[in-house]
C-alpha positions as a LaTeX table, in Angstrom:
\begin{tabular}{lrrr}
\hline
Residue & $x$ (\AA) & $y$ (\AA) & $z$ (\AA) \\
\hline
Unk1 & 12.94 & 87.79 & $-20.55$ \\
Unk2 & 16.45 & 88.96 & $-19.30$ \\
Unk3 & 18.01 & 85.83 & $-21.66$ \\
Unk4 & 16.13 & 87.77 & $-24.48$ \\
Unk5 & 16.56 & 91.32 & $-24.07$ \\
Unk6 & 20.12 & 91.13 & $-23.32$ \\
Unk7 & 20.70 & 88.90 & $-26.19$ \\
Unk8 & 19.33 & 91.52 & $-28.65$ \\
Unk9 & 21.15 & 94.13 & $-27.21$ \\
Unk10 & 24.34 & 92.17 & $-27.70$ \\
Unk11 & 23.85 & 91.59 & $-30.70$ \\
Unk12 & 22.73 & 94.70 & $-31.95$ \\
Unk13 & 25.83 & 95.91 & $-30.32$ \\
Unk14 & 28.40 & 93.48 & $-32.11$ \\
Unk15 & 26.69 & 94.11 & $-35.61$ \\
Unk16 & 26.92 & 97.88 & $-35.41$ \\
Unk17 & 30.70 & 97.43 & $-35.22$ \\
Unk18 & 31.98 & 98.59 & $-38.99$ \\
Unk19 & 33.65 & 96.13 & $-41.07$ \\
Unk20 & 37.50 & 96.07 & $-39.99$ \\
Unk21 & 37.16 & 98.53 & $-36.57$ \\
Unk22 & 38.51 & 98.26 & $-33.41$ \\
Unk23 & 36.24 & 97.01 & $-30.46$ \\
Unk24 & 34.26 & 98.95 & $-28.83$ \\
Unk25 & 34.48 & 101.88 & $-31.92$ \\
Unk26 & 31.00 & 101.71 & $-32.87$ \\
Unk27 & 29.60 & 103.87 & $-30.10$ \\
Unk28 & 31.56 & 106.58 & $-31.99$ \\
Unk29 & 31.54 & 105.38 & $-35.72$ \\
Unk30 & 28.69 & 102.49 & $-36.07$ \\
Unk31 & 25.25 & 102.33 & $-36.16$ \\
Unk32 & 23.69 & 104.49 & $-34.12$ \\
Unk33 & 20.07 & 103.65 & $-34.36$ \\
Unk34 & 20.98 & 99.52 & $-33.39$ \\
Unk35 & 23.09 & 101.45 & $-30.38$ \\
Unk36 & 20.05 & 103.29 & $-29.15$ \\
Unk37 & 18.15 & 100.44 & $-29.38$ \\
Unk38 & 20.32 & 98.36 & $-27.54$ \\
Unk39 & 20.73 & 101.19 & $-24.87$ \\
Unk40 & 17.05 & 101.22 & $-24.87$ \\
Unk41 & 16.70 & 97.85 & $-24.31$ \\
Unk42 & 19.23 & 97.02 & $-21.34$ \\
Unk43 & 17.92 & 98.72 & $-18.55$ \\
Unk44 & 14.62 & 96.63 & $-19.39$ \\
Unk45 & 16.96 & 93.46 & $-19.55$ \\
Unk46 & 18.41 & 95.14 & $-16.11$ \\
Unk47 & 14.84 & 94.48 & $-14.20$ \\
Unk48 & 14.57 & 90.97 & $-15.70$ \\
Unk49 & 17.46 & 90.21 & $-14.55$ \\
Unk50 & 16.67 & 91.08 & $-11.24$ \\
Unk51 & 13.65 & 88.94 & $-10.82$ \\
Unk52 & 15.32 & 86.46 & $-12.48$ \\
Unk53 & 18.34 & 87.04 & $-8.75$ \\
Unk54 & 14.42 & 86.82 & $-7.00$ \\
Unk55 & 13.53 & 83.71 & $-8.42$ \\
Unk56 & 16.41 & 81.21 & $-8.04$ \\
Unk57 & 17.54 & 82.79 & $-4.44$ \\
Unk58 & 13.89 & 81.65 & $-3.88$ \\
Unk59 & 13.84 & 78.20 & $-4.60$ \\
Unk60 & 16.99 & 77.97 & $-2.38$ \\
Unk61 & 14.44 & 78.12 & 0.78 \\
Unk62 & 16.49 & 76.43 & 3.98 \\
Unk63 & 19.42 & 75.12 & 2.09 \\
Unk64 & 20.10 & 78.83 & 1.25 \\
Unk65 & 24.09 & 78.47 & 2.21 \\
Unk66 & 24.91 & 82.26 & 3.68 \\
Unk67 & 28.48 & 82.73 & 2.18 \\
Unk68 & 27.45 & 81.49 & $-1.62$ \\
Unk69 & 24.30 & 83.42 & $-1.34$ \\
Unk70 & 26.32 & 86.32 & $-0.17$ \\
Unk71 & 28.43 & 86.01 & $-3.47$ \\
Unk72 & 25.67 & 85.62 & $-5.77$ \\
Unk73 & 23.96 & 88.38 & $-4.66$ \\
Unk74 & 26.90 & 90.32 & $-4.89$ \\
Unk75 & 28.51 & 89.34 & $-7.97$ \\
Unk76 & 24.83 & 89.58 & $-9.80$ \\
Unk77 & 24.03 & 93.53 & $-8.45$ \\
Unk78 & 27.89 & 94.34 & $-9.36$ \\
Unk79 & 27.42 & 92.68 & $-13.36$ \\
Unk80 & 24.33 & 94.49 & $-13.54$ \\
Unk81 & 25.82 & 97.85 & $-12.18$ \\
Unk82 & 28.65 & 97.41 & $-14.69$ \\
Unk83 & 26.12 & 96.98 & $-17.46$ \\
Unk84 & 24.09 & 99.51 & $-16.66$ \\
Unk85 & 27.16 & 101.87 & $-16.38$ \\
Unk86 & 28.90 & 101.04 & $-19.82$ \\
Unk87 & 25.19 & 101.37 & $-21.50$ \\
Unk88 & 25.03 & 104.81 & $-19.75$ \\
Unk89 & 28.79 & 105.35 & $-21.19$ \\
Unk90 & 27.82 & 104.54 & $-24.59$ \\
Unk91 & 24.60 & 106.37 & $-25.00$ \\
Unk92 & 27.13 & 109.46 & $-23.85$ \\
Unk93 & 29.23 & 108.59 & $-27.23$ \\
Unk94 & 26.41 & 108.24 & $-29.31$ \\
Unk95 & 24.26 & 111.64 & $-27.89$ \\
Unk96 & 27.65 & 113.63 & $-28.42$ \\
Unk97 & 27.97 & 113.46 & $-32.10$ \\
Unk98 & 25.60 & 115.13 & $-32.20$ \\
Unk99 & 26.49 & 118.04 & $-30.47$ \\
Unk100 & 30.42 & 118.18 & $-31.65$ \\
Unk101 & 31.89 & 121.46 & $-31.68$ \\
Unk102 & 35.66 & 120.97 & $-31.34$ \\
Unk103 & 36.37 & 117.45 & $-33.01$ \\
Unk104 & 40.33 & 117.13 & $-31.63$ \\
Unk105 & 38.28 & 117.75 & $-27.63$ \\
Unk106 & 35.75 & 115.21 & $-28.82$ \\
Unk107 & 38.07 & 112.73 & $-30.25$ \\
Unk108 & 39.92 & 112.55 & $-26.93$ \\
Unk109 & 36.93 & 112.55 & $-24.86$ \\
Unk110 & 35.27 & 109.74 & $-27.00$ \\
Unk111 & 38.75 & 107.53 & $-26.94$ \\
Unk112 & 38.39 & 107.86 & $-22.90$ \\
Unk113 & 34.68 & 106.93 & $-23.14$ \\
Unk114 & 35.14 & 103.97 & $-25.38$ \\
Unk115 & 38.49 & 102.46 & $-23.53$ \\
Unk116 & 36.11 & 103.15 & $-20.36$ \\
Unk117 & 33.00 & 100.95 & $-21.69$ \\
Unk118 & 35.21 & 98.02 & $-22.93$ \\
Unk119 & 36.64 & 98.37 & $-20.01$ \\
Unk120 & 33.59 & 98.01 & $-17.54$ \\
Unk121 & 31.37 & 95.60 & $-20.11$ \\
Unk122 & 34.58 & 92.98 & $-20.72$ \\
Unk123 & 37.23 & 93.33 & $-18.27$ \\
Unk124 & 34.81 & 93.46 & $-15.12$ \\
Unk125 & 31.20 & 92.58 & $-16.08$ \\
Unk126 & 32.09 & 89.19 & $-17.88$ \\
Unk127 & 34.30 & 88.29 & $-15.30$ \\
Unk128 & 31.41 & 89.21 & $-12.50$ \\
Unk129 & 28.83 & 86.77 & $-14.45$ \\
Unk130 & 31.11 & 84.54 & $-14.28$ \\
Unk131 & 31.59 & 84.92 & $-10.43$ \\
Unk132 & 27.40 & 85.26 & $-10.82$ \\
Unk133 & 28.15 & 81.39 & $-12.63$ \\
Unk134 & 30.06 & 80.14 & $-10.35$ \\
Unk135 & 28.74 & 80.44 & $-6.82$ \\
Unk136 & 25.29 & 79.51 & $-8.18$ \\
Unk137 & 26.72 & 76.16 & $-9.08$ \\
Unk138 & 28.55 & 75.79 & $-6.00$ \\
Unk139 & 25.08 & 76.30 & $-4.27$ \\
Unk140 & 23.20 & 73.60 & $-6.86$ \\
Unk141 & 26.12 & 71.12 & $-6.14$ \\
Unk142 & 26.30 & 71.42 & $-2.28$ \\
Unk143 & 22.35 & 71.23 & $-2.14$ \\
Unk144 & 21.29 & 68.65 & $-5.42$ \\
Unk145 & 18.85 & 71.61 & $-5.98$ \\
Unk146 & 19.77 & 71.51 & $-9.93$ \\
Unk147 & 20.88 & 68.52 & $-12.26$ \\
Unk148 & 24.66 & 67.97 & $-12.31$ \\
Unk149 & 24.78 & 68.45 & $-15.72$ \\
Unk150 & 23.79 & 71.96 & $-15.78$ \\
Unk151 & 26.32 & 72.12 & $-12.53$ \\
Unk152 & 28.71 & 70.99 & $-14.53$ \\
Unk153 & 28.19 & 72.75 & $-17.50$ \\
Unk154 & 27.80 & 75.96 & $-15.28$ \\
Unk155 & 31.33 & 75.78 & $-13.77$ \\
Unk156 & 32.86 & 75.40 & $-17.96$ \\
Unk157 & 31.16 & 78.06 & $-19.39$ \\
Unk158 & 31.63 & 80.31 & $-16.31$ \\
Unk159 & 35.71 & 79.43 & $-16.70$ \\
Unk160 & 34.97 & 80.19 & $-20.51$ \\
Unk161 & 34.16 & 83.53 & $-19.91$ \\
Unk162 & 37.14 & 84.16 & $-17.35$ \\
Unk163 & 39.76 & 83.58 & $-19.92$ \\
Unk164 & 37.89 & 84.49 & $-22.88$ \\
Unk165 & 35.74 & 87.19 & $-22.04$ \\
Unk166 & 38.29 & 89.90 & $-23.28$ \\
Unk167 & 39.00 & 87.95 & $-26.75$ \\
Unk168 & 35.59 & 87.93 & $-28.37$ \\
Unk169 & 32.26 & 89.60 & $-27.18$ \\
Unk170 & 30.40 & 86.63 & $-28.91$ \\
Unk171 & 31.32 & 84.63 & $-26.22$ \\
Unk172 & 29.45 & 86.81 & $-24.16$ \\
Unk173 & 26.32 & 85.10 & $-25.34$ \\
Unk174 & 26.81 & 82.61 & $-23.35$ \\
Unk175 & 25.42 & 83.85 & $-20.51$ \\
Unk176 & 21.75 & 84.80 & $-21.59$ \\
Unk177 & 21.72 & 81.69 & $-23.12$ \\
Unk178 & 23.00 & 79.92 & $-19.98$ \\
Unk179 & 20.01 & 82.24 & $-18.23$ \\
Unk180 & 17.53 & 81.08 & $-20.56$ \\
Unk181 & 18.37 & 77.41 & $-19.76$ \\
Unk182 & 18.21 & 77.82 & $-16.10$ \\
Unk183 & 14.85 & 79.72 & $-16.45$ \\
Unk184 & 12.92 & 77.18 & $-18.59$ \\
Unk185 & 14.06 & 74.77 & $-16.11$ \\
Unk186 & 12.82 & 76.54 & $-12.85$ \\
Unk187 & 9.55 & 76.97 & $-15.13$ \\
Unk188 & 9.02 & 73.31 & $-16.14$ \\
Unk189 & 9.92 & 72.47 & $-12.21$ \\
Unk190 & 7.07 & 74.76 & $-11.11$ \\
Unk191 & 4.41 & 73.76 & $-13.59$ \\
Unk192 & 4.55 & 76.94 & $-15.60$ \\
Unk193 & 5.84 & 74.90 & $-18.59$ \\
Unk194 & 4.41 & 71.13 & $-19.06$ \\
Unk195 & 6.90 & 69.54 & $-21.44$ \\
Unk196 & 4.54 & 66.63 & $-21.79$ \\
Unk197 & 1.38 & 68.17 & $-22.66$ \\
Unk198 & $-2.08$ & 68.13 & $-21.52$ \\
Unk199 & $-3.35$ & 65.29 & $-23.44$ \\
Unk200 & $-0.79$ & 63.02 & $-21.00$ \\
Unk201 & $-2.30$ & 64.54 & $-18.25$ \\
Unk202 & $-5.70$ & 63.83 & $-19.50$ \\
Unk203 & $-4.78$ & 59.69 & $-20.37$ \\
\hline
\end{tabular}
């Protein structure tokens, strides 16, 4: 669900951006009804993402390793805060249009808003999934809880989003998707999801 949500919001996000604008400039100048969506939509993706935290520290059970844990815990809350915070910031941007009075004030105060989002969203809440990416693999690797390919792939497309998280916010998709993977996988290892159907089971 969080793999979902957040991906829309992205999304809707990226695409309100006008043709040939700056980053970040279309919580003042873009779409607003795809931004209040997408504001409407995170904190939603917000509580998914916290049972999703629920669910895999779960299925660590006894081989739960104390110091990783304590870093995926941590790094999860703090990308969620950060979310949560630059979706707060940019609701701000779009709700004061509306209310504009002195436009030179506004201007400046919107500039401040919008350095302050990128800010939060790229600079720190990328880099804090990736931390989320990271320390989760560590714990799959030192226990043999997940496949090695996912491991693996984990630890690239965590180092992805270190180095590229500021360049493109496309890349960013990489992490619901990532989510997604990891969920249908916990699913299909608790029975939720049979990938070979009921008329095997029934043979």
């Amino acid at each position: 669900m969080f793999a979902v949500l957040f991906g829309v919001s992205l999304v809707l996000i990226r695409t309100a951006l006008p043709e040939g604008a700056e980053p970040g400039s279309q919580w003042i100048d873009g779409a607003s009804t795809r931004l209040r969506v997408a504001s409407l939509l995170m904190p939603f993706a917000g509580i998914a993402f916290l049972w999703f935290i629920g669910v895999v520290r779960d299925g660590f059970g006894r081989y739960e390793d104390r110091f990783f844990a304590s870093v995926f815990l941590g790094s999860g809350i703090l990308f969620l805060a950060m979310m949560f915070v630059s979706s707060a910031v940019g609701a701000g941007l779009i709700a004061s249009k509306a209310g504009m009075v002195d436009a030179a004030a506004h201007s400046e105060v919107a500039a401040f808003g919008q350095m302050l989002l990128m800010a939060l969203s790229k600079t720190y809440g990328v880099r804090m999934a990736a931390v989320f990416m990271i320390s989760l693999a560590t714990i799959w690797l030192k226990t043999g809880l997940m496949p090695r390919a996912l491991v693996y792939t984990t630890y690239l497309v965590a180092v992805a989003l270190l180095i590229a998280g500021d360049l493109t916010m496309w890349i960013v998709l990489a992490f619901p998707i990532w989510v997604l993977v990891v969920s249908v996988l916990l699913l299909v290892r608790a029975g939720v999801i049979d990938l070979h159907g009921e008329h095997e089971r029934s043979a």
